[in-house]
C-alpha positions in Angstrom: 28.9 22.9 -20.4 26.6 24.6 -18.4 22.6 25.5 -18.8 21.1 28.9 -19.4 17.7 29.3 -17.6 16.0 32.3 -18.9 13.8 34.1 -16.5 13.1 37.7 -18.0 9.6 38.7 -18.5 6.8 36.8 -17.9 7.5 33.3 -15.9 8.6 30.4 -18.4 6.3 27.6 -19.1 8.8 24.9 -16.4 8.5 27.3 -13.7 5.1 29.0 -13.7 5.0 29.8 -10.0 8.5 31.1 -9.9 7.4 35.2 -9.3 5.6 34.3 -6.1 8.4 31.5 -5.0 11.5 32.3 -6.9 12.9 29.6 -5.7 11.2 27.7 -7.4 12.7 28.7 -10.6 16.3 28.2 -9.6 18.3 24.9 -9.4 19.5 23.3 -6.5 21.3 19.9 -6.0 19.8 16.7 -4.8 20.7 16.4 -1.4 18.5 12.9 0.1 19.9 12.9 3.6 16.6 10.8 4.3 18.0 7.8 2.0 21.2 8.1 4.1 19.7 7.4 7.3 19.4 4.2 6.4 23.0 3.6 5.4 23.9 5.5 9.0 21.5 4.4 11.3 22.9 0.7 11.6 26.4 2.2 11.9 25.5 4.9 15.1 23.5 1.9 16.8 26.7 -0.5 16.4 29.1 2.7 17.9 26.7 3.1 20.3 26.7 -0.6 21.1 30.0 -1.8 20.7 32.3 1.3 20.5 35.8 1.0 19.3 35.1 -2.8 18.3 32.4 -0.8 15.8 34.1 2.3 14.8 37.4 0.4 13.9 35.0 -2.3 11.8 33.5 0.7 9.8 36.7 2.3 9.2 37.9 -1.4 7.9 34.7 -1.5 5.8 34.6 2.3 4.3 38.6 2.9 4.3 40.0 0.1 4.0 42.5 0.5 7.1 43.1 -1.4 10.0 42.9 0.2 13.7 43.8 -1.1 16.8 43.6 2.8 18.0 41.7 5.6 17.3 43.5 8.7 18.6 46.7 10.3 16.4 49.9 9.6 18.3 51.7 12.8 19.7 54.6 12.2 18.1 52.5 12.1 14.5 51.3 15.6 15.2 54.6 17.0 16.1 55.9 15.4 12.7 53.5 16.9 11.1 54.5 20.4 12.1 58.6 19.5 11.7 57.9 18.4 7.9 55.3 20.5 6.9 56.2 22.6 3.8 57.5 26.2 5.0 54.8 28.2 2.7 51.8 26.2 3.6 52.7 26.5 7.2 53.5 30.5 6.4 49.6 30.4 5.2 48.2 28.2 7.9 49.8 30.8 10.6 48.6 34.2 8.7 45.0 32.2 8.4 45.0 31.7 12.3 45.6 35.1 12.9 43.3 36.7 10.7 40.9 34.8 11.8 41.3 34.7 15.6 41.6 38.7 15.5 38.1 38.8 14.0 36.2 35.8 15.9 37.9 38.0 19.4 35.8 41.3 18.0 33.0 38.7 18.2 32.5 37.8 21.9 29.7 38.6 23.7 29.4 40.3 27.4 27.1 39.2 29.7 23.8 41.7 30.4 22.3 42.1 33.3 18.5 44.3 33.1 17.2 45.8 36.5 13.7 45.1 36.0 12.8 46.5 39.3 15.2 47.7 42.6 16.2 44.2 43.8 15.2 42.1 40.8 17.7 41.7 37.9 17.5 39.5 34.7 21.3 38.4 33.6 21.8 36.5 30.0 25.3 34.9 30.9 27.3 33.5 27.9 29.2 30.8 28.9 31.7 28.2 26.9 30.4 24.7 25.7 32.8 22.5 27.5 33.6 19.7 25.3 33.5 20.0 21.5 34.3 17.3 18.4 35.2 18.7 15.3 35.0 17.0 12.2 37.2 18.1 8.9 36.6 16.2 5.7 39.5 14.3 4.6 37.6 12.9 0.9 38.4 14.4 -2.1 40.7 16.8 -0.6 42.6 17.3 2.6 40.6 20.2 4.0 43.6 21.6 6.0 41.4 25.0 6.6 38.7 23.3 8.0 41.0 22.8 11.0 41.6 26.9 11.2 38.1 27.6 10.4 36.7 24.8 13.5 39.4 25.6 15.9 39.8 29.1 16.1 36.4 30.4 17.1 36.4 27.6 19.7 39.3 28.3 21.3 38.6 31.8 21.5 34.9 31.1 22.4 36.9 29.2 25.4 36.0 25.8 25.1 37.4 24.1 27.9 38.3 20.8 25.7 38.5 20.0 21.9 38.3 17.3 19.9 39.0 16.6 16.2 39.1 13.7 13.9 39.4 13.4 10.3 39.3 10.4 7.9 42.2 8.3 7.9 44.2 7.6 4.9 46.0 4.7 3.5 48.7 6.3 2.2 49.8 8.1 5.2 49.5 4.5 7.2 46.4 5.4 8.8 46.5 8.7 9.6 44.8 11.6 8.6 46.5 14.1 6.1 50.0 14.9 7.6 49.2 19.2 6.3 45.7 18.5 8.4 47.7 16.9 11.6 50.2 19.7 11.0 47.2 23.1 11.5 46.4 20.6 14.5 50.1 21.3 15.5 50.4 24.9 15.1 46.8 25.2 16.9 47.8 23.4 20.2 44.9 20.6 19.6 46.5 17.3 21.0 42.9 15.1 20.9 43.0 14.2 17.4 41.3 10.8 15.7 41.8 9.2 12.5 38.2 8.3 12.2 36.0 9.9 9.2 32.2 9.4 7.9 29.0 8.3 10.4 31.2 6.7 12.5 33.1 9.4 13.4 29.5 11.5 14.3 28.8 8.7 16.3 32.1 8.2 18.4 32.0 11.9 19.0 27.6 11.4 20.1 28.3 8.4 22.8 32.4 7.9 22.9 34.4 5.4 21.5 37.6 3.9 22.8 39.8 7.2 24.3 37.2 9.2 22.6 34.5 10.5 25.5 31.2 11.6 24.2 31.3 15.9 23.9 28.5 18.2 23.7 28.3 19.6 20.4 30.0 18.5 16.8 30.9 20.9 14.4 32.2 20.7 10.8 30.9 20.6 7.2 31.1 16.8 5.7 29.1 14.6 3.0 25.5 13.1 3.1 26.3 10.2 5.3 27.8 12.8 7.7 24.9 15.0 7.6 22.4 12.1 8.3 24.4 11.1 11.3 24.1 14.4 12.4 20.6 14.5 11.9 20.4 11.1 13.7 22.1 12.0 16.5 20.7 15.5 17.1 18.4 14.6 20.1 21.4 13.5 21.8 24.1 16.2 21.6 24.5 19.6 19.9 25.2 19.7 16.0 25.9 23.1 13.8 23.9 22.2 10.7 23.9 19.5 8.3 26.1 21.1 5.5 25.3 19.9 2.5 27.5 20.0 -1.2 29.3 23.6 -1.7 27.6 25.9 -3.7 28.4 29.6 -5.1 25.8 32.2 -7.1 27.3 35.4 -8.2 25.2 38.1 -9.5 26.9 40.2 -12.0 26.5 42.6 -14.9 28.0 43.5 -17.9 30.6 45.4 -15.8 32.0 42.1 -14.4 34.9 40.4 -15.8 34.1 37.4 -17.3 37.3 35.5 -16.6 36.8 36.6 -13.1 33.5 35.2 -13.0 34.4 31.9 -14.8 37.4 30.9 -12.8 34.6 31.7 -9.5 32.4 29.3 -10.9 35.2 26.6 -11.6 36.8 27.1 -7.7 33.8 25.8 -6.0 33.1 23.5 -9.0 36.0 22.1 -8.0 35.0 20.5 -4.7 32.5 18.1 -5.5 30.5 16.6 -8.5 27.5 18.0 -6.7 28.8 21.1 -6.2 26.3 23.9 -7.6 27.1 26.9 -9.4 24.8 30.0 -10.4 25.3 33.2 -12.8 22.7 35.1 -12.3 22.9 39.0 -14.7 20.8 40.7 -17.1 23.6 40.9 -19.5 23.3 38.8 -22.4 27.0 39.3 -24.2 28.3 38.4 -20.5 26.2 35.0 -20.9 28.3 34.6 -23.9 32.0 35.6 -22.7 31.9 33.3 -19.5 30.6 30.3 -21.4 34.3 31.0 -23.8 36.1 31.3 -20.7 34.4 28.2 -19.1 35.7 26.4 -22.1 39.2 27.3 -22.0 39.3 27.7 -18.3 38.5 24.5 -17.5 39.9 22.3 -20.4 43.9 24.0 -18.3 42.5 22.9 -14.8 43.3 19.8 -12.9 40.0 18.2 -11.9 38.5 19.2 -15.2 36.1 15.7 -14.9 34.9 16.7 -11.9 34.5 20.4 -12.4 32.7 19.4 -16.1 30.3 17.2 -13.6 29.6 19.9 -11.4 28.8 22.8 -14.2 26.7 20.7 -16.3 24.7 19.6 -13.5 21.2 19.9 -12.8 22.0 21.9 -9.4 24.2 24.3 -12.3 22.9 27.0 -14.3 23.1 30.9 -15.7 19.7 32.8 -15.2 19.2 35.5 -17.5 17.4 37.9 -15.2 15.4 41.4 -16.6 17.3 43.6 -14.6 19.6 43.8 -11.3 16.5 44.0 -9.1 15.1 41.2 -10.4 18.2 39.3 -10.0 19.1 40.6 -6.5 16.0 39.3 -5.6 16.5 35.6 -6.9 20.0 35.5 -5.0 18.2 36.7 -2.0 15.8 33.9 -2.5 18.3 31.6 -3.2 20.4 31.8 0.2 23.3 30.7 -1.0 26.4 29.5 0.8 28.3 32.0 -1.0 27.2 35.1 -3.1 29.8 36.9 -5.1 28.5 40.3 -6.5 30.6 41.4 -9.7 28.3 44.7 -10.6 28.4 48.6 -10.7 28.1 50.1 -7.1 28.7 46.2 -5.6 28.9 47.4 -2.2 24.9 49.3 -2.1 23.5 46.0 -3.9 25.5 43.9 -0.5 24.1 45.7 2.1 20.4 45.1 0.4 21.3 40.7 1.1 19.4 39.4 4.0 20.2 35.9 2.7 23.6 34.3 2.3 26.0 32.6 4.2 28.8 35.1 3.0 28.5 37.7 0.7 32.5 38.8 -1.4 31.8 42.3 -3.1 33.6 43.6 -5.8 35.9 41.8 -8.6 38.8 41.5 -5.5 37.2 39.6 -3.1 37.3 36.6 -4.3 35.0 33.0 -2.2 38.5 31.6 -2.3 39.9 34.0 -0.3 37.2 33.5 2.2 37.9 29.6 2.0 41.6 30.8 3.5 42.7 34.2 4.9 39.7 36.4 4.9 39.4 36.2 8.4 36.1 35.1 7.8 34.9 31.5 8.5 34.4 29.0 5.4 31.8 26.7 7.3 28.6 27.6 6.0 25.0 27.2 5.7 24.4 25.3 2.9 20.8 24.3 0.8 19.1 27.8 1.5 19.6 27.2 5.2 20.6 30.7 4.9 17.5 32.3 5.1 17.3 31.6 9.2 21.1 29.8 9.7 24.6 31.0 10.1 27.9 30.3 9.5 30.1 28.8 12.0 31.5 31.2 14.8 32.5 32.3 18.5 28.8 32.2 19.2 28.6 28.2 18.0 30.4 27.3 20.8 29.1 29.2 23.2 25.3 29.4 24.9 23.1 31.5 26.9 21.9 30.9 30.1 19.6 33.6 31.5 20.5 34.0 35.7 17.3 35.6 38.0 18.0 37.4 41.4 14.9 38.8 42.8 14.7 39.8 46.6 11.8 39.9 48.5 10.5 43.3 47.9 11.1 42.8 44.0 8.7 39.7 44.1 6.1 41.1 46.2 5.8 43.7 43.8 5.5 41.1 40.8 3.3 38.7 42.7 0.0 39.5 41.8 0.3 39.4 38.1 2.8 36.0 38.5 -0.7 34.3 40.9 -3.5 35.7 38.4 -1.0 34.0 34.8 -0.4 30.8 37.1 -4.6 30.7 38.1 -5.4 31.7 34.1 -3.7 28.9 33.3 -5.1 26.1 35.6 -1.6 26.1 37.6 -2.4 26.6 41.5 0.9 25.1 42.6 2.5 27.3 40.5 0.7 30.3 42.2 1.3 28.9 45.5 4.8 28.2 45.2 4.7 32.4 45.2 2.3 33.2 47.9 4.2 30.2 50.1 7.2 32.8 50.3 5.1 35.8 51.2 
């Protein structure tokens, strides 16, 4: 079901070049956000163009449902929360508050440096005003998307906030009734049943009730991503997640159900979905491909799970040692890293690359997907190694404040006039001297 890729000694034949760039050696899925640009790029222009006329014509095309509105009726949310089943709501509310006690440790205060007596340097953090989140509504109704967006916005103090997720035939247009229910229980009243490019692009230049905001946030697929990418230069984006991956590095100390049923959670997301055992213990190798077996053959999405383990972005590496394999997961960046060894915690604090690392054989990713108090959006595609997850900080930005009195800028002057002159800049110099 899924491939072994063995790694020990000297590098394999496939992968010669995989000890100075082990990433080379290591699978990854397919993820052409290139191609899509040109599936999105007619859609943003026609948004962009046309506005509601546009996004309710894509919604028609991709959907299949009619729209003479975009935004989710009041009464819809408020329904939402009155029928919403009493243990999912239970969860929703414990989510929110694990997570909003966290993302509140995670504020920053403004610093101000005295550089000299009279001149001061301030970094000011201040709240994006207007945000659009975005929660995948595809495969499955990602009800803690809403937590994991709203949360750290609200506490980051974003004046107004936006959300839209796909609408679905079923519920006669609407998104998900659990997804309009977190909406509920969070306060958000701007919601829109609009999914895929579109959606990007109604949040990038405004679309019927929808005005444009000033940064989108939210994990989605490869047509999502490309409209991100696409409308970049125009407003703020997070990152352009990409398919949901796991690696877990483990030894034979590790559980081998535990570890199969890790692999088979994020599995089941997504066909493209990638998972990666990485251990040095051959009779592991062995245990977790019996438990794959009958672990998966008792699950519900078994096709797509089976799709997503024997894919090419799937694999277990067979590593020399746990050095060698520590270094591969560091390598790898993945979205999440689960670390099922002896002394689990020493080997965590050694990861300068992953979105989230779970240590130990009780902390599961699916916790963190939930009521970690963690946040489940993610870099994604080794963006690890320079990106972060989603937080208080997205939604806020710096802006550095200078108060310099007269005395403080004579005594700066000189070295400000002989930069400006080195650099062919008179004005630049004289908009100094001018003053003094």
């Amino acid at each position: 079901m899924i491939r072994t890729i063995d790694l020990r000694g000297d590098a394999p034949a496939e992968h010669p070049d995989y000890r100075a760039h082990p990433r080379a050696g290591l699978p990854r899925v397919s993820f052409d956000v290139e191609a899509a640009l040109l599936v999105v790029a007619p859609i943003c222009a026609d948004v962009r163009r046309r506005g509601l006329a546009a996004v309710a014509a894509a919604t028609r095309r991709f959907d299949g449902v009619e729209q003479e509105t975009l935004r989710v009726p009041a009464e819809a949310i408020s329904g939402a929360v009155a029928t919403v089943d009493v243990d999912v709501r239970a969860a929703l509310e414990e989510a929110i508050r694990r997570l909003r006690r966290s993302c509140e440790a995670e504020r920053d205060t403004d610093v101000t440096t005295r550089l000299h007596p009279g001149g001061t340097v301030t970094r000011r953090s201040v709240a994006i005003r207007r945000v659009g989140l975005y929660v995948p509504g595809g495969l499955a109704p990602l009800v803690s998307s809403v937590v994991m967006n709203v949360v750290p916005a609200q506490v980051a103090g974003v004046d107004e906030i936006a959300l839209t997720s796909s609408p679905q035939r079923e519920h006669h247009g609407l998104p998900h009734p659990t997804i309009l229910a977190a909406c509920g229980l969070l306060g958000v009243s701007e919601v829109y049943a609009v999914g895929g490019a579109q959606a990007i692009a109604m949040f990038g230049y405004g679309a019927g009730e929808c005005r444009p905001v000033d940064l989108i946030t939210g994990p989605g697929n490869v047509y999502v991503a490309a409209a991100k990418r696409l409308l970049a230069s125009h407003v703020g984006v997070d990152a352009e997640a990409g398919p949901t991956e796991i690696a877990i590095l483990a030894d034979d100390s590790a559980d081998a159900s535990h570890v199969a049923v890790d692999l088979i959670s994020q599995s089941e997301h997504d066909p493209a979905a990638a998972s990666l055992l990485v251990t040095d213990s051959i009779s592991l190798v062995r245990q977790v491909g019996t438990e794959l077996d009958r672990q998966v053959a008792a699950t519900k999405h078994a096709e797509r799970i089976r799709a997503s383990l024997s894919g090419p972005q799937s694999a277990i590496v067979l590593v020399d040692d746990l050095e060698h394999g520590l270094a591969l997961v560091d390598a790898y960046a993945a979205e999440h890293l689960s670390i099922q060894t002896r002394r689990a915690p020493e080997l965590a604090e050694r990861v300068r690359s992953a979105g989230a690392v779970f240590v130990g054989p009780f902390s599961p990713v699916s916790l963190g997907d939930y009521c970690a108090g963690s946040n489940h959006v993610l870099p994604t595609a080794g963006c690890a190694r320079y990106a972060s997850g989603l937080s208080v900080r997205t939604f806020r930005r710096e802006m550095q404040v200078v108060s310099y009195d007269e005395a403080a800028l004579r005594q700066v002057a000189h070295h400000v006039v002989a930069l400006a002159e080195a650099e062919d800049l008179p004005a630049h110099a004289a908009a100094v001297l001018e003053r003094l």
